[in-house]
C-alpha positions, -999 to +999 in steps of 0.1 A: -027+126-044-007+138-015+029+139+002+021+110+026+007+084-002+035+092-021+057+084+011+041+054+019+044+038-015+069+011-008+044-003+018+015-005-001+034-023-023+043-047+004+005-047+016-008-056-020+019-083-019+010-096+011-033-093+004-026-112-031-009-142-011-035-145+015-062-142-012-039-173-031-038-193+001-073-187+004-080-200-030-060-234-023-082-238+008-056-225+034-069-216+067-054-189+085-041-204+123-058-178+142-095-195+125-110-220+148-130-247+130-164-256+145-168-282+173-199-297+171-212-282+198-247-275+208-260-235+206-295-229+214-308-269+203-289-264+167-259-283+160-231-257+149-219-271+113-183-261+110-184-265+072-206-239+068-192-215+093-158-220+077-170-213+044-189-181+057-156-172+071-134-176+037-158-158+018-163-126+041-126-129+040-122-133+003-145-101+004-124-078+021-093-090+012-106-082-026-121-047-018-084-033+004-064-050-024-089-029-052-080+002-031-046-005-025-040-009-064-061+018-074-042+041-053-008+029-062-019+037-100-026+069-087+005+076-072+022+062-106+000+081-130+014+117-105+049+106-111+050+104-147+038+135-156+063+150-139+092+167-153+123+142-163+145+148-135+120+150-108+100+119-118+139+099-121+144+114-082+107+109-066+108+072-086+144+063-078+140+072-036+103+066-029+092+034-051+124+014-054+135+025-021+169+034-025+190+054+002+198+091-001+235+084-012+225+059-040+198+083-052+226+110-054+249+089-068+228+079-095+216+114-107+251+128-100+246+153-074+259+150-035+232+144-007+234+177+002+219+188-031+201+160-037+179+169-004+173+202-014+161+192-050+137+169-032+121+195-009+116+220-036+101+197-055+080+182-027+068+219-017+063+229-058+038+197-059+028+201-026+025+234-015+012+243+022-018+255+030-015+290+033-050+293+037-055+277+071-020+294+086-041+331+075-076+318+099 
């Protein structure tokens, strides 16, 4: 777990969203535009069968679309599984700006501090869970 998957939460959110529709249009038989179906043209004396290169198509699509979505999900359990063994008040702040996305001023208003203080709670606890590498800035 690091600062940047915890930053980028909200949009793998979005990017599992968007994988699980594809993978459903997929399932109806949905072709994406961008697909060209076969011709019937002639390569090398064999007649291109566009039934079969379509359905090669779907499933090396239904392939990857299933292995980034099992990534995706496995690291936003991750990210979940950090937050909640965090103290009370952290996990309400980290949870309250980072997965449902509210602003600064909402976040503040709804834990009953000002921005001001609200931005400092967030970078100690950011560097407490985080801390830098003190290790590379001594090489």
């Amino acid at each position: 777990m690091d600062k940047q998957s915890l930053m980028q939460y909200r949009q793998l959110c979005y990017e599992i969203r968007e994988l699980e529709d594809e993978k459903e249009a997929l399932a109806q038989g949905s072709l994406p535009a961008s697909w060209p179906l076969g011709n019937g043209s002639r390569r090398k004396g064999l007649v291109k069968d566009a039934v079969s290169d379509t359905a090669a198509r779907l499933w090396q699509l239904s392939q990857l679309l299933a292995q980034r979505l099992n990534q995706l999900i496995a690291l936003r359990q991750e990210i979940e599984e950090f937050i909640a063994n965090l103290q009370p008040e952290e996990r309400r702040l980290l949870r309250l700006y980072y997965i449902e996305g509210l602003t600064w001023e909402k976040t503040a208003e709804r834990l009953g501090y000002s921005v001001r203080q609200l931005n400092r709670r967030q970078k100690q606890t950011l560097a407490r869970l985080f801390p830098p590498d003190n290790a590379k800035r001594a090489s």
